[in-house]
Backbone as JSON Lines, residues from 0, in Angstrom:
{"i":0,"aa":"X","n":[212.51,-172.95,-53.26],"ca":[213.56,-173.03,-54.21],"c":[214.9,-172.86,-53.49]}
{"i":1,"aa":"X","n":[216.0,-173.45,-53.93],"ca":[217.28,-173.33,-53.13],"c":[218.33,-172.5,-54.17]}
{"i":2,"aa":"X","n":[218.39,-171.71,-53.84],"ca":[219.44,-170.92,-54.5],"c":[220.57,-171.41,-54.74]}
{"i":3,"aa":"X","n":[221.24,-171.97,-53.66],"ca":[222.79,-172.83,-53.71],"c":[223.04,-173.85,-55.15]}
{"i":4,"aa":"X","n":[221.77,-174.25,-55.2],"ca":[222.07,-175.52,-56.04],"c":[221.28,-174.73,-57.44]}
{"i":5,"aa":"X","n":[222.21,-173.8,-57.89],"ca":[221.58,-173.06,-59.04],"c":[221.95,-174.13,-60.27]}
{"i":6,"aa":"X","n":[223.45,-175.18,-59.85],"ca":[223.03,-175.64,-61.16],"c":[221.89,-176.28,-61.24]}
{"i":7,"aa":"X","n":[220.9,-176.89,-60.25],"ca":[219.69,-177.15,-60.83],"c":[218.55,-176.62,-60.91]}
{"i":8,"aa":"X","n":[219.03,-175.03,-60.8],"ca":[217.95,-174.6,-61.01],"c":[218.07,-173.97,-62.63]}
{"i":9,"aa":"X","n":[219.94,-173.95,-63.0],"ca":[219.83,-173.42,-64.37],"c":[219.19,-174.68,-65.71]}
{"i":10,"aa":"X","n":[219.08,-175.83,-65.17],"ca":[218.74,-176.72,-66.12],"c":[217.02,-176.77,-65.89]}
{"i":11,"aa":"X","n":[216.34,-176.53,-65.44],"ca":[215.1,-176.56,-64.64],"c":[214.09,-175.02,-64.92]}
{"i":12,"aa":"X","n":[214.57,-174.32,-64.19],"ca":[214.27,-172.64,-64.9],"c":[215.32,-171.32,-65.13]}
{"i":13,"aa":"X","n":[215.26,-172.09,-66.92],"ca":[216.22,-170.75,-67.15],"c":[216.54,-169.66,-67.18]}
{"i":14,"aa":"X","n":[214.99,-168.85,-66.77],"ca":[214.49,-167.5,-66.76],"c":[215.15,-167.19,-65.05]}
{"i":15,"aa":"X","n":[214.82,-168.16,-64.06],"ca":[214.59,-168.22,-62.54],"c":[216.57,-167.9,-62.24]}
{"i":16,"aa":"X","n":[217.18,-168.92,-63.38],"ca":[218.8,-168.95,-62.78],"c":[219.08,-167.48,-63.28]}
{"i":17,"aa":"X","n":[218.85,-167.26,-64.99],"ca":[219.25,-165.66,-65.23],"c":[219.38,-164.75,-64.34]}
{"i":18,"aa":"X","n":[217.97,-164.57,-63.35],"ca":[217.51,-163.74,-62.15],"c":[218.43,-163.87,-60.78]}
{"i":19,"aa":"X","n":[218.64,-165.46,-60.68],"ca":[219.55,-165.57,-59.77],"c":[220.84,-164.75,-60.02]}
{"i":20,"aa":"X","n":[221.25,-165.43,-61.13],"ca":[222.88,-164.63,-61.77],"c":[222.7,-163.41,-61.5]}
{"i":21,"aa":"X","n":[221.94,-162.27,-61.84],"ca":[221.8,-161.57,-62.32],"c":[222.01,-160.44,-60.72]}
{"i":22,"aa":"X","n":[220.98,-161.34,-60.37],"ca":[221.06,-160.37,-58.68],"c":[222.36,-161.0,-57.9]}
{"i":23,"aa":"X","n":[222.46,-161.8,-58.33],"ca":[224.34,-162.05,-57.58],"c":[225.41,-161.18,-58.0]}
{"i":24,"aa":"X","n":[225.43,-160.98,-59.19],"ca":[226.12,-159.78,-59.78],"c":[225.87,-158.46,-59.48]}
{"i":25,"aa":"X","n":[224.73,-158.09,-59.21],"ca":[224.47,-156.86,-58.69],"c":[224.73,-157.1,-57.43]}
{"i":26,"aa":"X","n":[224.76,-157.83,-56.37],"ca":[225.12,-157.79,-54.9],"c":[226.56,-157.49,-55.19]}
{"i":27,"aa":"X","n":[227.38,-158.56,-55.98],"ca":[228.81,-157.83,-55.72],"c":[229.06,-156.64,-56.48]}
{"i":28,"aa":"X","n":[228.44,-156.13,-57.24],"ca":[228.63,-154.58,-57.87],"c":[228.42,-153.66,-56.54]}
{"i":29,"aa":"X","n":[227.03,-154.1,-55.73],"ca":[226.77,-153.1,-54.87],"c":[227.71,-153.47,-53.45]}
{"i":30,"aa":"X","n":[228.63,-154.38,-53.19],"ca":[229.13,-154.33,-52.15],"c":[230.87,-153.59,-52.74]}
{"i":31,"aa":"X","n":[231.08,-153.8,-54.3],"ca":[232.35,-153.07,-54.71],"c":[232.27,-152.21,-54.94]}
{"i":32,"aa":"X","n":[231.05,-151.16,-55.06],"ca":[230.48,-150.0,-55.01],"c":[230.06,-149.38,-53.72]}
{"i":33,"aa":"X","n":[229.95,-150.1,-52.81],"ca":[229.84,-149.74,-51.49],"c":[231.12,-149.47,-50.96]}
{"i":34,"aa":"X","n":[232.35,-150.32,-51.25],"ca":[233.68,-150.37,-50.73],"c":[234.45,-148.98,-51.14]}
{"i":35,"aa":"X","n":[234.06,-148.8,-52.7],"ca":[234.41,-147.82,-53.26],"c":[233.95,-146.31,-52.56]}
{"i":36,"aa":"X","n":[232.73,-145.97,-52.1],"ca":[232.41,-145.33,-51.22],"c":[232.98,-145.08,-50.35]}
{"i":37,"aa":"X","n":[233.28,-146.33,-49.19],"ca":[234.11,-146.0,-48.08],"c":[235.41,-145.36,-48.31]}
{"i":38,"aa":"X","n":[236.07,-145.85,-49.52],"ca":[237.19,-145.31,-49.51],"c":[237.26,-143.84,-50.34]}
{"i":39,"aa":"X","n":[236.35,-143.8,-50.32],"ca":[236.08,-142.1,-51.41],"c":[235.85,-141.6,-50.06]}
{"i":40,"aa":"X","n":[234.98,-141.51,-49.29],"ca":[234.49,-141.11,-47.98],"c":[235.86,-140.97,-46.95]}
{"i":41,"aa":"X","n":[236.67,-142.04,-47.05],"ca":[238.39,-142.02,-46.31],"c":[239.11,-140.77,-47.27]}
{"i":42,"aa":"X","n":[238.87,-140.63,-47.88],"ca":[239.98,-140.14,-49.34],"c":[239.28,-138.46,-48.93]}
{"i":43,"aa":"X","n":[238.3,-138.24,-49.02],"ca":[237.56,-136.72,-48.85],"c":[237.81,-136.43,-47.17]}
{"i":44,"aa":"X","n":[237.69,-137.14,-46.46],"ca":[238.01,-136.37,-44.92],"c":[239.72,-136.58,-44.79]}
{"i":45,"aa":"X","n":[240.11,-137.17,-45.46],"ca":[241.76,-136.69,-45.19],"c":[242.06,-135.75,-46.15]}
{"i":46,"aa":"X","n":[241.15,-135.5,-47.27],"ca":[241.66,-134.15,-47.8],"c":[241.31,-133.07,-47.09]}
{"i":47,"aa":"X","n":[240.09,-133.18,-46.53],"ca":[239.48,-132.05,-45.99],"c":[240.5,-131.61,-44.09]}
{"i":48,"aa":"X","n":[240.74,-132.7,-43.61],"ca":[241.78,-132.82,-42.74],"c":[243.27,-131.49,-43.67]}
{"i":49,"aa":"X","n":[243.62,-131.98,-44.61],"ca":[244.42,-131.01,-45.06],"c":[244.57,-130.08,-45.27]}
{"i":50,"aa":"X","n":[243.23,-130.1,-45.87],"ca":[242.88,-128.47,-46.12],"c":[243.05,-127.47,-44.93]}
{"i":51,"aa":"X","n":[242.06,-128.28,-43.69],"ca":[242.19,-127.51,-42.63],"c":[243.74,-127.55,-41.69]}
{"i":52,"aa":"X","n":[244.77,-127.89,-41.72],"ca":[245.76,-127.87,-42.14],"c":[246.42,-126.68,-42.38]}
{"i":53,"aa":"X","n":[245.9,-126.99,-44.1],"ca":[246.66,-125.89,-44.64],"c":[245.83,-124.11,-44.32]}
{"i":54,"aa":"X","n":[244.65,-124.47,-44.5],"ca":[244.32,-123.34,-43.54],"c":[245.04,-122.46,-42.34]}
{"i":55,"aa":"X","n":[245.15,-123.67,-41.56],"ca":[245.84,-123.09,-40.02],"c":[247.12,-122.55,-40.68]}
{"i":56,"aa":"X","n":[247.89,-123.12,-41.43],"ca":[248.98,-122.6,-42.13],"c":[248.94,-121.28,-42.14]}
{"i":57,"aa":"X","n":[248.31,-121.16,-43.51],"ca":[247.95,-120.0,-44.03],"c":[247.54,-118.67,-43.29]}
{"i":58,"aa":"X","n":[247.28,-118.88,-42.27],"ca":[246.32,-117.93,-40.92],"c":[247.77,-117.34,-40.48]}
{"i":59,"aa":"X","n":[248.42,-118.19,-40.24],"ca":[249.79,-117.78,-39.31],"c":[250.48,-116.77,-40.37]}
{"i":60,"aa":"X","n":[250.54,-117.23,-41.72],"ca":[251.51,-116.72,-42.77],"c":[251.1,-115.38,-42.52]}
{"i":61,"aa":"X","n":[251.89,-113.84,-42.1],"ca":[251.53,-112.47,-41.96],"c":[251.03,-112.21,-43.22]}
{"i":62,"aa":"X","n":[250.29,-111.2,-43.02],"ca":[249.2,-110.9,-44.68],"c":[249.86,-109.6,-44.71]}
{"i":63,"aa":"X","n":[249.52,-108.34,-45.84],"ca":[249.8,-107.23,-46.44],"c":[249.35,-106.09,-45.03]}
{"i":64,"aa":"X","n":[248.23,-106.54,-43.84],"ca":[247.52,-105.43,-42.86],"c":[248.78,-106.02,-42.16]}
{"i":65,"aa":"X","n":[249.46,-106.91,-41.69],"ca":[250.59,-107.51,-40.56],"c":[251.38,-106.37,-41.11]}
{"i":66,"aa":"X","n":[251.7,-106.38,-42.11],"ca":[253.1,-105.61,-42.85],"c":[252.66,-103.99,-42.57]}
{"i":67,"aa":"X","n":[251.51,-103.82,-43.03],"ca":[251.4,-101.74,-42.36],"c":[251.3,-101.67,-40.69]}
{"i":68,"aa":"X","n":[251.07,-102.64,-40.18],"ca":[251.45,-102.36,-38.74],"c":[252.71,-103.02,-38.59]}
{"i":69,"aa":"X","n":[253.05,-103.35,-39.21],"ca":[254.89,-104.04,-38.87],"c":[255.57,-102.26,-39.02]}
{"i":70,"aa":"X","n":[254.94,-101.82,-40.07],"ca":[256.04,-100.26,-40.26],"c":[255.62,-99.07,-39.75]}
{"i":71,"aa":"X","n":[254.12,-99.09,-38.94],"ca":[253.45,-98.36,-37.86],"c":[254.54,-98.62,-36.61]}
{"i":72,"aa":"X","n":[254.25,-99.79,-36.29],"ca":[254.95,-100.04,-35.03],"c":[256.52,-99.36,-35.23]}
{"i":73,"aa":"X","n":[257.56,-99.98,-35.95],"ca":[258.89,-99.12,-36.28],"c":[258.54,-97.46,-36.54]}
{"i":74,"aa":"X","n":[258.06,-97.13,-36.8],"ca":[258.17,-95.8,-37.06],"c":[257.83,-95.24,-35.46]}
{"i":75,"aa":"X","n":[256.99,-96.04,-34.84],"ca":[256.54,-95.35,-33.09],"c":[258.08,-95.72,-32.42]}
{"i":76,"aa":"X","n":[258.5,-96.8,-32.68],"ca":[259.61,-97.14,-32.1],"c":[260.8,-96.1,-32.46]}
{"i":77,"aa":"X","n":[261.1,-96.02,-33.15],"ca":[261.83,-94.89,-33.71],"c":[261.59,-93.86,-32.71]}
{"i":78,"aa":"X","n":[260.63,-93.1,-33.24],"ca":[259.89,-91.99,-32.41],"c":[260.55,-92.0,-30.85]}
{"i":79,"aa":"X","n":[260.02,-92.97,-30.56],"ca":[260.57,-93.52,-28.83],"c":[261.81,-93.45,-28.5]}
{"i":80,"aa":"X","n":[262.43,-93.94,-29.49],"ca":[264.29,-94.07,-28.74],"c":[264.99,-92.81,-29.2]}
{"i":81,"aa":"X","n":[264.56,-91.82,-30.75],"ca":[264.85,-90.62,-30.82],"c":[264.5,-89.87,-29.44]}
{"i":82,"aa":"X","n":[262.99,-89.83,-28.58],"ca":[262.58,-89.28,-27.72],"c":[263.79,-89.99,-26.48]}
{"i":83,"aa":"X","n":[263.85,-91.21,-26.12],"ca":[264.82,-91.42,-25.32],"c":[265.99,-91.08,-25.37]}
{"i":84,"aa":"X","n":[267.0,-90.44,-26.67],"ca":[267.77,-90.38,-26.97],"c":[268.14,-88.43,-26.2]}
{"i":85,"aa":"X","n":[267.05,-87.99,-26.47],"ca":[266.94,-86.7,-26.17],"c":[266.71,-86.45,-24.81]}
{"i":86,"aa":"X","n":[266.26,-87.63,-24.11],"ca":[265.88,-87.54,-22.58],"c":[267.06,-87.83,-21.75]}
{"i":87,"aa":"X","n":[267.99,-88.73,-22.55],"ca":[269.23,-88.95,-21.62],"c":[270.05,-87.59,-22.1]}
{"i":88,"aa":"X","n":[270.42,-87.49,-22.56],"ca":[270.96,-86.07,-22.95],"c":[270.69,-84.91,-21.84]}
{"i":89,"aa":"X","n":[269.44,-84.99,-22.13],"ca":[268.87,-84.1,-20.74],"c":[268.92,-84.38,-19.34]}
{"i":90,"aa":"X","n":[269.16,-85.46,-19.37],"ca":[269.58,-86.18,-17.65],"c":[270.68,-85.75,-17.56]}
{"i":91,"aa":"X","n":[271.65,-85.9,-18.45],"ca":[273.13,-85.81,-18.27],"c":[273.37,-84.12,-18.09]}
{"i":92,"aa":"X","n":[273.05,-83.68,-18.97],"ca":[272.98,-81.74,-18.32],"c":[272.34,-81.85,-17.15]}
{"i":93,"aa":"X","n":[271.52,-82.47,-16.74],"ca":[270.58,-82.07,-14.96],"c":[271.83,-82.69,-14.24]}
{"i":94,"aa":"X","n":[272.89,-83.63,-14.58],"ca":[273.76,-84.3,-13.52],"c":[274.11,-83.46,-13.82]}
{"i":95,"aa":"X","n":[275.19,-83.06,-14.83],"ca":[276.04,-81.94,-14.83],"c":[275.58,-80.47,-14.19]}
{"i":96,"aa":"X","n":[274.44,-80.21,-13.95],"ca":[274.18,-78.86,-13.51],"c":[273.8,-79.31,-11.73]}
{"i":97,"aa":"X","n":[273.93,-80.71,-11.27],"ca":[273.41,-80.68,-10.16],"c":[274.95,-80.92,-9.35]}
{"i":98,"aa":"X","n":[275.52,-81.43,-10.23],"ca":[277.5,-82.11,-10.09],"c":[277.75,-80.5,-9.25]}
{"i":99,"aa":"X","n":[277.82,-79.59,-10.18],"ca":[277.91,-77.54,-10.0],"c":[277.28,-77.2,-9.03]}
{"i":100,"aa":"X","n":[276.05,-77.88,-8.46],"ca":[275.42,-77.15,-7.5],"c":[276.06,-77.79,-6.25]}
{"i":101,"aa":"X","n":[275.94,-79.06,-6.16],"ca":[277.02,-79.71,-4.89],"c":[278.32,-78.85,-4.59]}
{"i":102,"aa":"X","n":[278.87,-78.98,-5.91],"ca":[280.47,-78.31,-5.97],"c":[280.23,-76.62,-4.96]}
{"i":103,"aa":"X","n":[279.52,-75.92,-5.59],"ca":[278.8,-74.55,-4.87],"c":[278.89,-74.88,-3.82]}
{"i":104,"aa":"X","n":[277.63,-75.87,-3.53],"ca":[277.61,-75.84,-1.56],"c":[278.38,-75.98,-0.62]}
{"i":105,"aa":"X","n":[279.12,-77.29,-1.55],"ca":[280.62,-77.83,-0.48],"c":[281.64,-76.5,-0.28]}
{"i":106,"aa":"X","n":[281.41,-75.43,-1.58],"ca":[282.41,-74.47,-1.12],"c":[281.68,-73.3,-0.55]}
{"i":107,"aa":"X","n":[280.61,-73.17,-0.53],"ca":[280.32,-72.27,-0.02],"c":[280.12,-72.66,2.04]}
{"i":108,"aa":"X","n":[280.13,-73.78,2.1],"ca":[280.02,-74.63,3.44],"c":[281.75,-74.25,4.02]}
{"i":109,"aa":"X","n":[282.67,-74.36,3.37],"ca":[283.52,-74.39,3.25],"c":[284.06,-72.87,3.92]}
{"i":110,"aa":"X","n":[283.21,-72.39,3.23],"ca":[283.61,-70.38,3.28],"c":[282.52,-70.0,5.07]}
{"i":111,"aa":"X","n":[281.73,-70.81,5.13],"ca":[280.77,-70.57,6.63],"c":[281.27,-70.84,7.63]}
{"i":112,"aa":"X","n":[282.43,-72.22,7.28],"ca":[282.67,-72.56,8.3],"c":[284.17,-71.71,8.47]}
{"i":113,"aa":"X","n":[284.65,-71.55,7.47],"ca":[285.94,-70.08,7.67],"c":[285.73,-68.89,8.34]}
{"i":114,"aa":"X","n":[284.78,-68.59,8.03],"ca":[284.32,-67.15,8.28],"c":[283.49,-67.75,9.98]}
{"i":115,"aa":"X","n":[283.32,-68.41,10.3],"ca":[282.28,-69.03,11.83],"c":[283.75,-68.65,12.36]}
{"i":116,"aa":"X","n":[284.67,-70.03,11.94],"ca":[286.25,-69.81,12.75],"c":[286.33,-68.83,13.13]}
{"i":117,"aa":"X","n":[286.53,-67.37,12.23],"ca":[287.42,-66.62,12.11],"c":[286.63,-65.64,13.19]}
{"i":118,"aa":"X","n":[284.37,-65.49,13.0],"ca":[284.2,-64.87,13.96],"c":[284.09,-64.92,15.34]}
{"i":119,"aa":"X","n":[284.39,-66.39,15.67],"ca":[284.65,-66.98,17.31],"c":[285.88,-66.41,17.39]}
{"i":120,"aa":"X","n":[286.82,-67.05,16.84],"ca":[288.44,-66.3,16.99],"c":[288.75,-65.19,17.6]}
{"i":121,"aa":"X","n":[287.86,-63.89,16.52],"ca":[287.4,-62.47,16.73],"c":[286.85,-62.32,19.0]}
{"i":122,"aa":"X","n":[285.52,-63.4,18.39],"ca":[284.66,-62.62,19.66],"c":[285.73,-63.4,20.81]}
{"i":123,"aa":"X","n":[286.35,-64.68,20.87],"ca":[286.86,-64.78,21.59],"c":[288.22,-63.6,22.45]}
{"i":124,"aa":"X","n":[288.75,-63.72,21.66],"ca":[289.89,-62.41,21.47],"c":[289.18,-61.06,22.05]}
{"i":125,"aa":"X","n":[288.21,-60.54,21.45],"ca":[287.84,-59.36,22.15],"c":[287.21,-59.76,23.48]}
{"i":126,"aa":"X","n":[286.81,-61.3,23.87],"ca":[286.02,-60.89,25.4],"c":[287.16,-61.18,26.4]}
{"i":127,"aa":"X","n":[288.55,-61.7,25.74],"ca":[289.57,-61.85,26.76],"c":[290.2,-60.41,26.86]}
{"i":128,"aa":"X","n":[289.94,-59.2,25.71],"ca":[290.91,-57.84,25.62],"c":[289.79,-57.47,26.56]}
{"i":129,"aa":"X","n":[288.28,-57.75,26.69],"ca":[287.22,-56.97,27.94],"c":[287.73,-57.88,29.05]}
{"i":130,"aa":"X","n":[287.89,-59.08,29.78],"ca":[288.19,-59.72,30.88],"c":[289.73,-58.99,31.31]}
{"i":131,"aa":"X","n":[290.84,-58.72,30.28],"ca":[291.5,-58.36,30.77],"c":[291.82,-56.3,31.02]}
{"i":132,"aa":"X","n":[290.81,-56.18,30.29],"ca":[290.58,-54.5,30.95],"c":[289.52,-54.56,32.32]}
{"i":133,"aa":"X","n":[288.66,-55.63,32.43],"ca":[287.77,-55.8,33.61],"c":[288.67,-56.25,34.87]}
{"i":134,"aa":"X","n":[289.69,-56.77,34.19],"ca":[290.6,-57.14,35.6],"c":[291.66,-56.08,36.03]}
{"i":135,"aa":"X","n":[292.1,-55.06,35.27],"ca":[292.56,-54.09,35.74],"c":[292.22,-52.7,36.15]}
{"i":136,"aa":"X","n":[290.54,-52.95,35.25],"ca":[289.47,-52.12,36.31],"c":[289.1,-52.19,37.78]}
{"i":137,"aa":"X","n":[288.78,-53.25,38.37],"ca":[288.99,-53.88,39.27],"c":[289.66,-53.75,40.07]}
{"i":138,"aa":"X","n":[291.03,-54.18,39.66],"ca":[292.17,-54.0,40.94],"c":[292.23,-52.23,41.34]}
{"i":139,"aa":"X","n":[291.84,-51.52,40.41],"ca":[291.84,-50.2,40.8],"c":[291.02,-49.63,41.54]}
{"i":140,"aa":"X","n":[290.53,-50.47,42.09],"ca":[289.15,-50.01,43.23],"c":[288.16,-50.29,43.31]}
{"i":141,"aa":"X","n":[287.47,-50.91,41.96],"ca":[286.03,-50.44,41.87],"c":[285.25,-51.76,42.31]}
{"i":142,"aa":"X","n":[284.88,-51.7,43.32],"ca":[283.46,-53.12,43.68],"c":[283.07,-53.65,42.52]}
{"i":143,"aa":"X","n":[283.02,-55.02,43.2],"ca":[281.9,-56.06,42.14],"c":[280.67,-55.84,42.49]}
{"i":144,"aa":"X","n":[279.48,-55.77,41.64],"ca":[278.39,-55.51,42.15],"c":[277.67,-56.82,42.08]}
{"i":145,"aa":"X","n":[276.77,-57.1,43.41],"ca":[276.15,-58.41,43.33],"c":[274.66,-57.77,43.34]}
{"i":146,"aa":"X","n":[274.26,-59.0,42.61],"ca":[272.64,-58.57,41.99],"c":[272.03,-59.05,43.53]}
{"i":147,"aa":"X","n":[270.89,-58.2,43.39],"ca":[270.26,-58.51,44.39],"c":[268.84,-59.57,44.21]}
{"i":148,"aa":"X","n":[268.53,-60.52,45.03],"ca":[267.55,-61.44,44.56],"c":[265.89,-60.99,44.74]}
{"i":149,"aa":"X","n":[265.07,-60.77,43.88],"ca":[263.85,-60.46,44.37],"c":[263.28,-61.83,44.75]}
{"i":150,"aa":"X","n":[262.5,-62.07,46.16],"ca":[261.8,-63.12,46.3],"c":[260.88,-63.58,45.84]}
{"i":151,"aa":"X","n":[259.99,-62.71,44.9],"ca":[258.57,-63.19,44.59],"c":[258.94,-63.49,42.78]}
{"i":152,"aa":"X","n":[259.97,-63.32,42.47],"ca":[260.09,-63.31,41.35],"c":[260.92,-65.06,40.7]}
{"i":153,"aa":"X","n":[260.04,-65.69,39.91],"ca":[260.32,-67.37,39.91],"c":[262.1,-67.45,39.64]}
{"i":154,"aa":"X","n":[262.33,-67.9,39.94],"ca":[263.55,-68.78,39.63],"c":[263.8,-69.96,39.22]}
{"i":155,"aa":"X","n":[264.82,-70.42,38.32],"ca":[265.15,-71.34,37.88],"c":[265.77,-72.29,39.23]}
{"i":156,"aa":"X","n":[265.33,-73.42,39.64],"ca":[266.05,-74.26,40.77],"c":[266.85,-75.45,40.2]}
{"i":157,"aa":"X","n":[266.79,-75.76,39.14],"ca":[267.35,-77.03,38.19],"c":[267.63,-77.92,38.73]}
């Protein structure tokens, strides 16, 4: 039987063309029903594309637990720069009490090396008032005494 030439098959068997018609119509139902598919099938993975999307969105957006550690964290922070606040404070009294201790030394360095002056000055002065009573001891008679060398005893040869 040739399908193509249904008009002779609709004058010939009318039951045979019905069947023909009939499944021709259902082929294009099932290929515009097939099409329809694909594009339901296109239509659901670009929603689902969105969704996941909007998901990732949503993930980023901070939730209500972001927000009690948003005011955990500030309150440690706080804590911290009050504590830093109190630590420079305290640096600045340790400069200031170390500023006082320099100041001390430089004057008390000051007073060592016055008082060093003053006791060279002293010992100088008194070994020239002994050189010059040793020199008028002296002229009055009295020998220089020279040490005598023991031989067995080491000496410095330099």
């Amino acid at each position: 039987m040739n399908v193509h030439r249904w008009r002779e098959v609709e004058g010939s068997d009318p039951e045979m063309f019905h069947m023909l018609e009939k499944m021709r119509n259902l082929q294009r139902r099932l290929i515009s029903r097939t099409e329809e598919v694909v594009e339901r099938k296109e239509t659901v993975r670009r929603e689902e594309e969105d969704i996941k999307k909007l998901e990732r969105k949503l993930e980023r957006i901070p939730g209500p637990e972001l927000q009690e550690q948003l005011v955990i964290h500030e309150g440690h922070l706080r804590e911290r720069s009050d504590q830093l606040t109190a630590m420079n404070a305290e640096l600045a009294d340790y400069k200031r009490v170390i500023d006082e201790y320099q100041a001390e030394i430089r004057r008390l360095k000051r007073e060592k090396q016055d008082v060093m002056q003053k006791y060279y000055r002293q010992k100088k002065q008194s070994s020239q008032n002994e050189a010059a009573s040793r020199g008028k001891s002296t002229a009055g008679g009295q020998k220089k005494v020279k040490a005598k060398l023991n031989p067995n005893m080491p000496r410095y040869t330099g």
